[in-house]
N, C-alpha and C positions, 0 to 999 in steps of 0.2 A: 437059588442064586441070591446073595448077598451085594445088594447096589448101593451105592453113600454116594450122596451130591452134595459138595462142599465148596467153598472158595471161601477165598481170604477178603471179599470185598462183597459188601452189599447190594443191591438190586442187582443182577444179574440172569437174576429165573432160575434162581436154585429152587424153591418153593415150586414155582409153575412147572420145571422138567421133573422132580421128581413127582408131582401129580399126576401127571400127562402118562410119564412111562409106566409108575403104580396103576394107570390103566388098561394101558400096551398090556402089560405083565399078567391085568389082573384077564384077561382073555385068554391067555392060555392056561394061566394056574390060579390058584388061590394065592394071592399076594394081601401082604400089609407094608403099609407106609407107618413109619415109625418117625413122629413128629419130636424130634429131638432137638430143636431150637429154642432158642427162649421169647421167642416173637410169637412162636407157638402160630404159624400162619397156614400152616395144611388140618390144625386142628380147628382154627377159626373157617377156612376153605370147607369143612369136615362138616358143619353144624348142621348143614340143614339136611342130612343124612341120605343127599341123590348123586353121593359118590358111588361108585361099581367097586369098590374096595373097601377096608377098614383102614383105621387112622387111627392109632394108642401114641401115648403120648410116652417119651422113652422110660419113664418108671414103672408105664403100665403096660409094657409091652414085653417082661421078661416071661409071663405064664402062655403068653399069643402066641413068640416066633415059633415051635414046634407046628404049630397047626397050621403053615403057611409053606408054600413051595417057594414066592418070593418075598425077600424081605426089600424094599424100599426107603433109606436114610435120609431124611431129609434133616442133615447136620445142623449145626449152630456156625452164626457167620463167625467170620476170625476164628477157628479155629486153632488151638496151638499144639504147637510140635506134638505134644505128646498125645492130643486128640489125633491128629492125623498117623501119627505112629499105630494108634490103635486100630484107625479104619483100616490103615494101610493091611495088617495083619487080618481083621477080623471081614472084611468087605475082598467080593471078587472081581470090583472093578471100581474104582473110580470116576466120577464125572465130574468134572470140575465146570461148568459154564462160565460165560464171558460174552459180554457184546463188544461190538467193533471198536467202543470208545477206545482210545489209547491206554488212558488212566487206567483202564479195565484189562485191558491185551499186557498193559504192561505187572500187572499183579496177576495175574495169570502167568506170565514166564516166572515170578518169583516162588506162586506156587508149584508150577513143575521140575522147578529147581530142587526145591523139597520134598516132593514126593519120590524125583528121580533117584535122591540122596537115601531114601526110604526103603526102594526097589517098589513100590505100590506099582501097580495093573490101574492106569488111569488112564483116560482120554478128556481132552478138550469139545466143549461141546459150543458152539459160536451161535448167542443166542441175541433176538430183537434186532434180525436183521432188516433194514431198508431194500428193497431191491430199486428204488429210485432213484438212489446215491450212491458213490463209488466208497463210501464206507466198510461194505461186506468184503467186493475185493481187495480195498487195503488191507483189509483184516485179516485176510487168507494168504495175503502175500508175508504179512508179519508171522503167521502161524507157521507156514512154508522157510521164511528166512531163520524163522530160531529151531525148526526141525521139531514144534511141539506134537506130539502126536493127538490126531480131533478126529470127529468124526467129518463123514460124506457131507453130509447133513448140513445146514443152518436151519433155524429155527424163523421166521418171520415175524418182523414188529406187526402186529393186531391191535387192534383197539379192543377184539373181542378176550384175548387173555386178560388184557385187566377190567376186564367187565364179568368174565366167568365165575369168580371167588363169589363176587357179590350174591348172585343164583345159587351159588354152591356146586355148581357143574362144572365137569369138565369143557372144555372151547369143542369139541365132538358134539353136546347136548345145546350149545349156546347158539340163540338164534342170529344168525350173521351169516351176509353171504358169501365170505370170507373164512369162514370158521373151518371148512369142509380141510383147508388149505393146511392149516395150524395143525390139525392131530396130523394131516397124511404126513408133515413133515416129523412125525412123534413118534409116528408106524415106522417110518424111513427109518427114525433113531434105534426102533427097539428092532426091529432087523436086523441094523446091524451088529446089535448087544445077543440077540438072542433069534436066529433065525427061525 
């Protein structure tokens, strides 16, 4: 299985879902994350080598994908057409992430605009949610009004995701009493990608 996590808009937790899932994945098969950004941030995530998967960087990963049952994209932000055209054909599913902000729900609808225009196999993944705020629900009501297709799932604002990179572990290894929360909603995601 062929996975790309992409969006047209920065901070979002494209980096962080597709680490999370490369290790959903990496449990049932041998998977690689394919650090295809030029931020290069699952390869810096990568360095202190207590990832449960491999991490190539996309020039170094054309001799790797054969030996892998999943492959894991973690795209370059902004994206253009012709990049997306690509995933859309060469990836078997899409994940586009997005938090509740507006700015972000709304570059998110322009994204599924073009990937719809594409025919791509994508889902909306609603990530850095609040649950003390009625943020998450507006979110889901605008996901619901423009009919984007996402998953079950939201993802939760942690303080332990942006503290895991630092360790090099996934929020599953990261000590927090909180953390347990963060992958089960990661489980939840690759469930329902891959049951």
């Amino acid at each position: 299985m062929i996975i790309a996590i992409t969006a047209l808009k920065g901070g979002v937790g494209k980096t962080t879902t597709a680490v999370h899932l490369a290790a959903y994945l990496q449990e049932k098969a041998p998977t690689l994350l394919i650090d295809a950004d030029r931020n290069r941030s699952a390869l810096v995530w990568s360095k202190e080598d207590k990832l449960p998967f491999y991490v190539a960087s996309q020039a170094g990963s054309t001799s790797l994908v054969k030996k892998y049952t999943h492959i894991v994209i973690d795209t370059q932000a902004r994206p253009e057409i012709d990049d997306l055209k690509d995933l859309a054909t060469a990836s078997d599913l899409l994940i586009v992430p997005t938090t509740p902000n507006h700015l972000d729900l709304d570059t998110t609808a322009k994204t599924v605009e073009i990937l719809e225009s594409l025919n791509a196999n994508f889902k909306v993944l609603l990530t850095q949610v609040d649950s003390r705020t009625k943020s998450g629900r507006d979110a889901r009501e605008f996901i619901e009004e423009h009919k984007l297709p996402t998953f079950k799932t939201d993802i939760p604002h942690l303080v332990a995701f942006e503290r895991a990179p630092q360790k090099g572990v996934t929020i599953k290894e990261y000590p927090d009493p909180r953390s347990h929360v963060g992958w089960s909603s990661y489980v939840a995601v690759g469930r329902e990608i891959s049951p």
